[in-house]
C-alpha positions as CSV (number, residue, x, y, z in Angstrom):
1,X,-18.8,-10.0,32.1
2,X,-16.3,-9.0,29.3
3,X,-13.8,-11.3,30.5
4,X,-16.1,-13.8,29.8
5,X,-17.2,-13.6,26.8
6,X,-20.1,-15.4,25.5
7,X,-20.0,-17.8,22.3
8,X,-21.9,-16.8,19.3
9,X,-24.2,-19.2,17.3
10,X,-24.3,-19.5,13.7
11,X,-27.4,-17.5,13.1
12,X,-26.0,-15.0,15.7
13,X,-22.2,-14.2,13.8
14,X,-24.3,-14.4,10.6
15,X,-27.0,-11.9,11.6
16,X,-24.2,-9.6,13.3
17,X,-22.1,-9.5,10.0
18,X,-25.0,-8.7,7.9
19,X,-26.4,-5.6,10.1
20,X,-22.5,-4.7,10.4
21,X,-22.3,-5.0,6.3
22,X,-25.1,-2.9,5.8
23,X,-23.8,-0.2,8.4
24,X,-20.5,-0.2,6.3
25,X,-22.0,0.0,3.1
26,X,-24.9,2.7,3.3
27,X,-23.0,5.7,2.6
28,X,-22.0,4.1,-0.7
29,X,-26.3,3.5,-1.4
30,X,-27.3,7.0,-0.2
31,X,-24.6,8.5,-2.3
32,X,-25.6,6.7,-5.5
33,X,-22.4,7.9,-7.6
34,X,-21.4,7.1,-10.6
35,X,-17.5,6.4,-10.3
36,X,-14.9,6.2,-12.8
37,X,-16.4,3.6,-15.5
38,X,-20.7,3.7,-14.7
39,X,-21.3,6.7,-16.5
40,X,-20.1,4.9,-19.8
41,X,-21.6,1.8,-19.0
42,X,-24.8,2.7,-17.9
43,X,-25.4,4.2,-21.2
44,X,-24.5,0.2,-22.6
45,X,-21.5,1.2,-25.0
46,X,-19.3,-1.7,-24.3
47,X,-21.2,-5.1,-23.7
48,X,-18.7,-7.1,-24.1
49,X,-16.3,-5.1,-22.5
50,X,-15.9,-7.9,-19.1
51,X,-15.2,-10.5,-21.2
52,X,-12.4,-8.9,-23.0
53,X,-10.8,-8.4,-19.7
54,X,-11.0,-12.1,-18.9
55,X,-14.2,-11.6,-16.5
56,X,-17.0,-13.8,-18.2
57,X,-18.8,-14.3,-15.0
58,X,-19.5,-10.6,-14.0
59,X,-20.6,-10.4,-17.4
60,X,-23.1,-13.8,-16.7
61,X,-24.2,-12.2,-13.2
62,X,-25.7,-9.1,-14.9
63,X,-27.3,-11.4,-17.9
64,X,-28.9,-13.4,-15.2
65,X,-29.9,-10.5,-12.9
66,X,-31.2,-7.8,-15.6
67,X,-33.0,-11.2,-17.1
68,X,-31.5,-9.4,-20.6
69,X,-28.0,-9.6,-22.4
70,X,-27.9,-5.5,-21.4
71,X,-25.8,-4.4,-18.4
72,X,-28.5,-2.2,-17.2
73,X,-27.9,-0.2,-14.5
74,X,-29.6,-1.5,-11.3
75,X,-27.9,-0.1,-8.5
76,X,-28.1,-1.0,-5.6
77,X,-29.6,-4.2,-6.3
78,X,-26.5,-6.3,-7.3
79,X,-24.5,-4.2,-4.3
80,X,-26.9,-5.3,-1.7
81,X,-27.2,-9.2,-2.8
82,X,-23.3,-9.1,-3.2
83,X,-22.9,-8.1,0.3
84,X,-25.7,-10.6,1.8
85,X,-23.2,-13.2,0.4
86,X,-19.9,-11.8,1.5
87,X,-21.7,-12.0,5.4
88,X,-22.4,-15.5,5.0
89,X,-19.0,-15.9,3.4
90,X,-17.4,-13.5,6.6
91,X,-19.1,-16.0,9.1
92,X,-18.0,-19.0,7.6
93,X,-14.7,-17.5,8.4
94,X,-15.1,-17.1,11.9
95,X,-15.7,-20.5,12.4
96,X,-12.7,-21.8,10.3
97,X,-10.4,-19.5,12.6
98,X,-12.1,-19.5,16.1
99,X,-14.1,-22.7,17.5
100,X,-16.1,-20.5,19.7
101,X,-16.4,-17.3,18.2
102,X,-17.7,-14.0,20.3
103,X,-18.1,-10.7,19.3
104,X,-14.7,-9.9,19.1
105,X,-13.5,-13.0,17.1
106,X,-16.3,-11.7,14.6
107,X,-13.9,-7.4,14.9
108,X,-11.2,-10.2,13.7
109,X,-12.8,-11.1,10.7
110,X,-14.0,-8.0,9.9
111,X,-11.7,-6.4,8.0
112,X,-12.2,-8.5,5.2
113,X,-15.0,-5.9,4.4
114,X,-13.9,-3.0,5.8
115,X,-10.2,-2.5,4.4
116,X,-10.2,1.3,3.8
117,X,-8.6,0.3,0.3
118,X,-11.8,-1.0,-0.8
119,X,-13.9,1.6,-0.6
120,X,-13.3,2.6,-4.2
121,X,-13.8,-1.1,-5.6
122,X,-17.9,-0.7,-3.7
123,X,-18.3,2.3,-5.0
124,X,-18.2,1.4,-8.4
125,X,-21.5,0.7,-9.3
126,X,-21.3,-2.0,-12.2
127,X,-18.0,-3.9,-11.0
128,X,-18.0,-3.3,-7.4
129,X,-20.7,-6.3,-7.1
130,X,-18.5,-8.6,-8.7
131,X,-15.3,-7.5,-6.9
132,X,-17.4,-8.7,-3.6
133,X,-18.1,-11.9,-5.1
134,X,-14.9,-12.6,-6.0
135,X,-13.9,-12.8,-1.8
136,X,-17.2,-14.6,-1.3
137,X,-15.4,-16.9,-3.5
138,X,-12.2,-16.8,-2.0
139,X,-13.7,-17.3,1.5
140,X,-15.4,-20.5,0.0
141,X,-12.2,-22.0,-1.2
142,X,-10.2,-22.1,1.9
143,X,-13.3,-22.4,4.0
144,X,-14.2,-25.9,1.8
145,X,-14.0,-28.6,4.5
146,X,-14.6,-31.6,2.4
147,X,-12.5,-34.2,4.1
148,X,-11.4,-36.2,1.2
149,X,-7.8,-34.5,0.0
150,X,-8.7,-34.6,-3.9
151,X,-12.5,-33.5,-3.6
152,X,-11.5,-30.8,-1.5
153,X,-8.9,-29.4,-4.0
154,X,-10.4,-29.7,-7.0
155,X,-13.4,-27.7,-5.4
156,X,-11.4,-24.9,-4.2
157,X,-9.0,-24.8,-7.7
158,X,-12.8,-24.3,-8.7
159,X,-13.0,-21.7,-7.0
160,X,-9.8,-19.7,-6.9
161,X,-11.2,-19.9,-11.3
162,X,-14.2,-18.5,-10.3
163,X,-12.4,-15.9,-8.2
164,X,-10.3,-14.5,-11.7
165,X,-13.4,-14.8,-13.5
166,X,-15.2,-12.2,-11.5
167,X,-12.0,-10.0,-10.6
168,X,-7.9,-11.0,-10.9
169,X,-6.6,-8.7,-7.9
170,X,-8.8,-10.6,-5.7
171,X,-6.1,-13.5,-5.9
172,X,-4.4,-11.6,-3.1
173,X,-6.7,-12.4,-0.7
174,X,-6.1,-16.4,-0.9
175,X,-2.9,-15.9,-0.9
176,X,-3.5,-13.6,2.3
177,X,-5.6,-15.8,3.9
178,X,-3.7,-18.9,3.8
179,X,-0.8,-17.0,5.5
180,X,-3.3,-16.0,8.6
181,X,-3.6,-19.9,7.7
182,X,-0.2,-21.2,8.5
183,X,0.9,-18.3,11.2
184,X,-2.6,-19.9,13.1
185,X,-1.1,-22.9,12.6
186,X,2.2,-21.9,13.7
187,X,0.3,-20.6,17.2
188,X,-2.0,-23.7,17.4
189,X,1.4,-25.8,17.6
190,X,0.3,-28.2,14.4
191,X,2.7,-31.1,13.6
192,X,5.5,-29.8,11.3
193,X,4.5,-32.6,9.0
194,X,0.9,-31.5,9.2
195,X,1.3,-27.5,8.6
196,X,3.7,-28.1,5.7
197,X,1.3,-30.5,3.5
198,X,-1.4,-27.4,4.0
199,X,0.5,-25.1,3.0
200,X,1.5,-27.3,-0.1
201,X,-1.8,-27.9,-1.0
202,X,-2.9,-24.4,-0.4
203,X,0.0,-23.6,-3.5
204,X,-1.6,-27.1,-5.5
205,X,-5.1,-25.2,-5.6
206,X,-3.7,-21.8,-6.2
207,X,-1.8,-23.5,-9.3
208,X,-4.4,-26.0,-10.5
209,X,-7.3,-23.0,-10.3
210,X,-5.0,-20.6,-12.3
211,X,-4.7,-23.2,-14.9
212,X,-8.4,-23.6,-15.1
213,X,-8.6,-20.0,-15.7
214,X,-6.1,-20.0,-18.1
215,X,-7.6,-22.7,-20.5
216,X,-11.2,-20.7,-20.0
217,X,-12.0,-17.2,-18.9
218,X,-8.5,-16.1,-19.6
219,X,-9.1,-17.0,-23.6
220,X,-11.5,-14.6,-24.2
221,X,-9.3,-11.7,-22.9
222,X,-8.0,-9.2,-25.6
223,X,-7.6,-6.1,-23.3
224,X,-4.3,-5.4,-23.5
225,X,-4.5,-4.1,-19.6
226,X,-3.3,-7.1,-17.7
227,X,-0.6,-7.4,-20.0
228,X,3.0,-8.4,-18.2
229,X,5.6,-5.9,-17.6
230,X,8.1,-6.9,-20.0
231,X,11.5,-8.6,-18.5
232,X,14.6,-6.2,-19.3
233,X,16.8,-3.8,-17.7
234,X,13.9,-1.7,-16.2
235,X,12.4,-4.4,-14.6
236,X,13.6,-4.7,-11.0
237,X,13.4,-0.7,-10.9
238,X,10.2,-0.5,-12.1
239,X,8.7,-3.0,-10.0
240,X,10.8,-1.5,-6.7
241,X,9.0,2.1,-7.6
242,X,5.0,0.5,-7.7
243,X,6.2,-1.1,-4.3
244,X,7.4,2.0,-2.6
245,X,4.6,3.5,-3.8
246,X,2.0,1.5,-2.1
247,X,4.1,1.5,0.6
248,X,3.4,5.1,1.1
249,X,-0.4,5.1,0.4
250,X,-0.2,2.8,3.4
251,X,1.2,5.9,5.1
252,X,-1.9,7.9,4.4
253,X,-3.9,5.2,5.8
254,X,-1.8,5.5,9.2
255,X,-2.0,9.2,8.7
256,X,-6.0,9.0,8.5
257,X,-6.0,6.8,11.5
258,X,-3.8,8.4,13.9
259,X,-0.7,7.7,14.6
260,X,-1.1,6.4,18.4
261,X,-3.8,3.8,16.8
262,X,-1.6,2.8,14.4
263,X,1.5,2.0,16.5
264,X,-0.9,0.3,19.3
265,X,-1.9,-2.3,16.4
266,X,1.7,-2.9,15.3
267,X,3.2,-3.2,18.8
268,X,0.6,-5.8,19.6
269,X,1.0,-7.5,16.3
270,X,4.4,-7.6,16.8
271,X,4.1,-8.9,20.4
272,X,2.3,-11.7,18.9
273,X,4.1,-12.8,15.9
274,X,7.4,-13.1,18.7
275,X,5.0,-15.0,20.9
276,X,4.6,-17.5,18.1
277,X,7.6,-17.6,17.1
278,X,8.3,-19.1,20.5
279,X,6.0,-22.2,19.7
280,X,7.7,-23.5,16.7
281,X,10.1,-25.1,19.5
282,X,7.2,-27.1,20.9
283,X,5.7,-28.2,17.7
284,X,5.9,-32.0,17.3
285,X,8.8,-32.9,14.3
286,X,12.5,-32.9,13.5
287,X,14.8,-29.9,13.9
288,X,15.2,-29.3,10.1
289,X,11.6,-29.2,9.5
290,X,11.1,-26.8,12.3
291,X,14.0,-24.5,11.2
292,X,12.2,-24.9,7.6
293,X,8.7,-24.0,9.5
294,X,10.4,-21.0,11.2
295,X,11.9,-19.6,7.8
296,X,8.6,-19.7,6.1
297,X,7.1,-18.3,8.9
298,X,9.5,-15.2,8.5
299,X,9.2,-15.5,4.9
300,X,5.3,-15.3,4.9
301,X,5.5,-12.2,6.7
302,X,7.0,-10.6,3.5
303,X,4.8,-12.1,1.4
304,X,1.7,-10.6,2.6
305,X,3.5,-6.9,2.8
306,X,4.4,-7.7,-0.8
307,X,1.0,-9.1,-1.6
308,X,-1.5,-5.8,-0.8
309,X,-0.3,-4.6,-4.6
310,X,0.1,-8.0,-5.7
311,X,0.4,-8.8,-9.1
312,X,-0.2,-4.9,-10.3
313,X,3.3,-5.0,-10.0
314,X,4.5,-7.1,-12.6
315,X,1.7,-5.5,-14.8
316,X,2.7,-2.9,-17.1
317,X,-0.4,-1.1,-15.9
318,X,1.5,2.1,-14.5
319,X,-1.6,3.5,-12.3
320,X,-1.8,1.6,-8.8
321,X,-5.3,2.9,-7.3
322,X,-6.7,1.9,-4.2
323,X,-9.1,-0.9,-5.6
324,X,-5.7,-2.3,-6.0
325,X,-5.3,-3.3,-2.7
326,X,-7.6,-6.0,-1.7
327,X,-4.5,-7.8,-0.5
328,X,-4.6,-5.5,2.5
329,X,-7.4,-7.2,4.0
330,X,-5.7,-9.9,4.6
331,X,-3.0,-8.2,6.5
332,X,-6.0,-6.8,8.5
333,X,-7.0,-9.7,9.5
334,X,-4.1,-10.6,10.8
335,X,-3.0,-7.6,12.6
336,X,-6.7,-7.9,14.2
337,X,-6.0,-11.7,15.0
338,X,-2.3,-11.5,16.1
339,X,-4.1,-8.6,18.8
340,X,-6.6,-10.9,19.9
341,X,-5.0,-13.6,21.0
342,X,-2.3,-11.1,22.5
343,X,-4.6,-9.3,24.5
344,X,-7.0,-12.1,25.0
345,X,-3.4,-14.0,27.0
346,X,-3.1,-10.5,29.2
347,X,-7.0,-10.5,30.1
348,X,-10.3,-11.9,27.5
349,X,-11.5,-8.3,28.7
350,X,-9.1,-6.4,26.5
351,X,-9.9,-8.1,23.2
352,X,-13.1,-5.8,22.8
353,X,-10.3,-2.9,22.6
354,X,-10.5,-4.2,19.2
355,X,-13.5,-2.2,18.9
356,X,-11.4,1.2,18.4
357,X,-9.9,0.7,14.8
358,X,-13.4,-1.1,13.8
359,X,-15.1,2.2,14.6
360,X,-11.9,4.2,13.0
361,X,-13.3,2.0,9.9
362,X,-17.0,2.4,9.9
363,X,-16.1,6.8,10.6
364,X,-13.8,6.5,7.4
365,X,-16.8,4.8,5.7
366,X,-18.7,7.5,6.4
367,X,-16.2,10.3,5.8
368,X,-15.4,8.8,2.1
369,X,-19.8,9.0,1.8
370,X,-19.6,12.6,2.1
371,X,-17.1,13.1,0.0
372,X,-18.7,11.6,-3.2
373,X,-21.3,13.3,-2.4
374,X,-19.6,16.3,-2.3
375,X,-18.2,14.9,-5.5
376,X,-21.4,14.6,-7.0
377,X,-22.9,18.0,-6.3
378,X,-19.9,19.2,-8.0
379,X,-20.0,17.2,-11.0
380,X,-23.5,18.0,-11.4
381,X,-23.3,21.7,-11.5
382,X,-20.3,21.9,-13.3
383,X,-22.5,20.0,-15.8
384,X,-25.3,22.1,-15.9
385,X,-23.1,24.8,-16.4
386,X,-22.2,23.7,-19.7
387,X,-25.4,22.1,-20.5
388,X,-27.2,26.0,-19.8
389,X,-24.4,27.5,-22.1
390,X,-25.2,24.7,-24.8
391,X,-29.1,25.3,-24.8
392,X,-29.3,29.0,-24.1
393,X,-26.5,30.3,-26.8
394,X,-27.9,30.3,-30.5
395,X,-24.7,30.1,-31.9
396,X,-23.7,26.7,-30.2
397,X,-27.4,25.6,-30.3
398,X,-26.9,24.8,-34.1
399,X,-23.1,22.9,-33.4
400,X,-24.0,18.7,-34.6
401,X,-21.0,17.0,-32.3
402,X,-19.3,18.2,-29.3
403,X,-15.9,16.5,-28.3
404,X,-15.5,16.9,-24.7
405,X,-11.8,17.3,-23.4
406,X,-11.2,16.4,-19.9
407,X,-8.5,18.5,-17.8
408,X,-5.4,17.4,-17.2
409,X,-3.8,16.5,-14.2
410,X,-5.6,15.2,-11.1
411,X,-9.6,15.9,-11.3
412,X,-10.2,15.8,-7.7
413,X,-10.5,19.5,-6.4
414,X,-13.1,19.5,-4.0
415,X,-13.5,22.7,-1.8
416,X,-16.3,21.0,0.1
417,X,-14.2,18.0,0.9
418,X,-10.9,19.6,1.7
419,X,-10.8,19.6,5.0
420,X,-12.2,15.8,5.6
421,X,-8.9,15.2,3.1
422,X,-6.8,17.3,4.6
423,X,-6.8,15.3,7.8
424,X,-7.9,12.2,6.3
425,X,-5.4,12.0,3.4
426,X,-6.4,8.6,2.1
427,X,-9.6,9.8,1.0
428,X,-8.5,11.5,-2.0
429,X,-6.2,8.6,-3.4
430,X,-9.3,6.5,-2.5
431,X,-11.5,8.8,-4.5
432,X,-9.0,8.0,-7.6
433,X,-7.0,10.3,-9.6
434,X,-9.1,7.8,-12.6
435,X,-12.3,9.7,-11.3
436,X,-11.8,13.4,-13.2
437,X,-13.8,16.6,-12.9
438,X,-17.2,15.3,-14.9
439,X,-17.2,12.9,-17.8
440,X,-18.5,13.4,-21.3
441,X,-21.2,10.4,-20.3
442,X,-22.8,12.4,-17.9
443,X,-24.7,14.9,-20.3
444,X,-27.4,12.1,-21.2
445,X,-29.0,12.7,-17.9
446,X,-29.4,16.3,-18.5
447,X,-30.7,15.8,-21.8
448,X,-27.8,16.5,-24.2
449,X,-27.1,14.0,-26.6
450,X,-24.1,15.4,-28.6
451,X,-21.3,15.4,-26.6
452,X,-18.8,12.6,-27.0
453,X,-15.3,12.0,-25.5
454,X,-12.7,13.6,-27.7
455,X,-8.2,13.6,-28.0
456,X,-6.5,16.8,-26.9
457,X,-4.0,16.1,-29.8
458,X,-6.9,16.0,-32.4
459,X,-7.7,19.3,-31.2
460,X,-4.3,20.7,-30.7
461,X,-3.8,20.0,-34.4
462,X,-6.7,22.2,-35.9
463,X,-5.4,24.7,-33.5
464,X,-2.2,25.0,-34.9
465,X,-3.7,24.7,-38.1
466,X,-5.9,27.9,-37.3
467,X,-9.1,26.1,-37.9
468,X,-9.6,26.7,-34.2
469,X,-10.5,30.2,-34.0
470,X,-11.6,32.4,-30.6
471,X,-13.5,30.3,-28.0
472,X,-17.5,31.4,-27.8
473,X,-17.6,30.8,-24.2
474,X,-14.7,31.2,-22.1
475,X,-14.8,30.8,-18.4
476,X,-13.4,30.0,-15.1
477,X,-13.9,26.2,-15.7
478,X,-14.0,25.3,-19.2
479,X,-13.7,27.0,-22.6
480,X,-16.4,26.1,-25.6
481,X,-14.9,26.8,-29.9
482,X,-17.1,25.4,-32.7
483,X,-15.6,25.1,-35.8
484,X,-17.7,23.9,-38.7
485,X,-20.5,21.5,-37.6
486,X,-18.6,20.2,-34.7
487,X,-17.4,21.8,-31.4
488,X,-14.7,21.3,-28.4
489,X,-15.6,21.8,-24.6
490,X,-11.9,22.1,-22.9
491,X,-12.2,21.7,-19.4
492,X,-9.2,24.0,-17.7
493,X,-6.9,22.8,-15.1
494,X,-7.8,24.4,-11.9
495,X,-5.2,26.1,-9.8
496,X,-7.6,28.5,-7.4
497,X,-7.0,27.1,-3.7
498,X,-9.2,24.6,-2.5
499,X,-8.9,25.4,1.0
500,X,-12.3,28.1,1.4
501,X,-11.2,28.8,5.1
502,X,-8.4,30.1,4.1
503,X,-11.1,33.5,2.5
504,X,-13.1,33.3,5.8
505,X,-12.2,36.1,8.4
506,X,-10.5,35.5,11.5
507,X,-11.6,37.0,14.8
508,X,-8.9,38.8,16.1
């Protein structure tokens, strides 16, 4: 009967979240796309380039799992053992929030995985592996039941270090996670007392495993990337503009889901966190430390809207992609959770409603698959474009270098793909305005060795210095100029329409 739903076994919720994981994932593995950053590392130019962003232990996964000090590409491998571990991580989960977990308590947890937002993070080939190790390690940290205080701390500061190790931004998650924390404990109707020493142990291990990070992976760091925004008169502003602005890519995620599903989740969620509220009253302790309980409980509320950009907004980093976001799983979770037990107090029957954004999920999964694969057809023929020019012309056959010149702008016109982003907007912010038209790394796989990246102001200068002279191919897409022993590929900016249906007859 689905009001009576049954209880899950261990090997049952971990069995269902690794056929679920797989389901998620497999567009990502059929596609096989080389975003943003794989080109260039696949091709082993920057070895060291994890540990001078503070990530030793990515670096250490792919020394121990290419059994060489190479990050050679082994796609899907590290992809597929990363998400074996984040199931058993995900069902770990379950039990820490529901005694007796079902099918549905397993849609609640969910989420953790299947945030839209991290798409792009999976998709990269070389760091999405670590990204998903860094919530297994998470997970493991405010899972960790060790019943003496200390132990238990000093494991999970342990932990929240491994976490930066492998990827910073997946801080947000703890910090997510112990907020489902404390609003469960809110519902649950835990002593005052009780709630606040978790909650002040939760900030003890998020301190204590910063500091571990600090005095170890964190000293190896030279990229100048994760640099603070500096304190001065643009501060405030510029941190209020990075927050409006994920703000609104959360509107393209509402806009991609529909707007009925979307309000259905926050009228429930908001039904809940009322119905909580109401607990507080009936919790055991004094007044003051339940009016202080209440006021965190409001103030926790902000904290995890302000936590899906997290700390990229006090990072002079100006771009704020999608991979950003892993803070938004958290909320997620939540807005799953706080619908459960809403629904679940109306009739058990309605929890597996819950069902309906899962599948909106697992159909966004799949929409974002064909459209890097869409991607990738693209990038390939524009590709062997050049590379046919490059082989077949005499004149450029001789050229020694070739400085490639990306286009400006946003790279991501896609006829193929516009209508899936057309009515699923979030697609294309996922797909990265980082990710341009083809990269000067891709020519190795077609054979051609002597095309690097190159600086539109380098070239710019020998124009205006008329050592540029007329271009020996000039087409719709890109323009080829030699001059001397080295040459320029310019990719133009495209402005045709994307939209193809709009050159298909209509029948009258």
């Amino acid at each position: 009967m689905l009001g009576n739903e049954r209880a899950l076994s261990q090997n049952q919720v971990l069995l269902l979240f690794v056929v679920l994981s797989f389901v998620y994932v497999f567009p990502i593995v059929r596609a096989d796309y080389a975003y943003v950053d794989d080109n260039w590392r696949a091709l082993l130019q920057a070895q060291d380039a994890w540990r001078n962003q503070g990530r030793i232990l990515l670096e250490w996964l792919y020394t121990l799992l290419t059994f060489s000090e190479a990050t050679i590409n082994i796609f899907p491998l590290p992809l597929l053992i990363g998400i074996s571990a984040l199931a058993l991580a995900m069902a770990r989960l379950t039990f820490w929030l529901f005694p007796r977990p079902g099918i549905t308590s397993c849609l609640v947890i969910l989420p953790v995985l299947c945030n839209p937002f991290f798409l792009g993070n999976l998709t990269y080939q070389y760091d999405g592996p670590g990204m998903v190790l860094a919530l297994v390690a998470v997970i493991c940290a405010i899972t960790c039941r060790t019943e003496q205080r200390y132990v238990r701390g000093l494991v999970a500061a342990l932990l929240i270090a491994a976490t930066l190790s492998l990827y910073q931004l997946a801080i947000s998650l703890f910090i997510g996670l112990c907020i489902v924390e404390y609003v469960r404990g809110v519902k649950d109707k835990v002593a005052v007392q009780a709630l606040l020493v978790t909650l002040m142990e939760r900030v003890v291990q998020l301190i204590v495993g910063g500091l571990i990070y600090f005095f170890t992976a964190y000293q190896l760091a030279i990229d100048t990337r994760g640099s603070r925004l500096p304190i001065d008169q643009q501060w405030f502003e510029v941190v209020w503009q990075k927050f409006c602005f994920s703000m609104q890519m959360l509107g393209l995620l509402i806009a991609s889901s529909g707007n009925v599903l979307a309000v259905a989740l926050l009228l429930g969620a908001s039904a809940g966190l009322i119905l909580f509220m109401t607990s507080i009253r009936q919790m055991q302790g004094r007044l003051p430390g339940k009016l202080g309980v209440a006021l965190l409980y409001l103030l926790s509320l902000v904290t995890l809207i302000w936590n899906v950009p997290g700390m990229m907004l006090f990072l002079s980093e100006p771009n704020l992609e999608a991979r950003n976001f892993i803070g938004f799983s958290a909320v997620l979770v939540l807005l799953f959770f706080l619908n459960y037990e809403v629904l679940g107090r109306i009739w058990p029957g309605l929890r597996w409603l819950l069902i309906i954004p899962t599948l909106f999920m697992f159909a966004f999964s799949y929409a974002y698959g064909q459209v890097i694969i869409a991607k990738k057809e693209f990038e390939s023929a524009m590709a062997h474009y050049i590379a046919n020019d490059l082989v077949s012309r005499s004149e450029l056959r001789s050229v020694n270098k070739y400085y490639y010149l990306r286009a400006p702008g946003d790279g991501n016109w896609l006829p193929r793909g516009h209508g899936a982003m057309i009515h699923m907007p979030l697609l294309r912010y996922i797909l990265s305005g980082s990710n341009s038209v083809l990269h000067a790394q891709f020519f190795p796989r077609l054979g051609i060795n002597n095309v690097i990246g190159g600086e539109h102001g380098v070239f710019d200068q020998l124009a205006a210095a008329g050592r540029v002279g007329e271009p020996l191919v000039d087409n719709k897409f890109y323009s080829i100029y030699v001059t001397g022993a080295q040459g320029f590929i310019v990719m133009k900016p495209i402005q045709e329409d994307e939209n193809y249906n709009k050159n298909w007859p209509r029948v009258p």
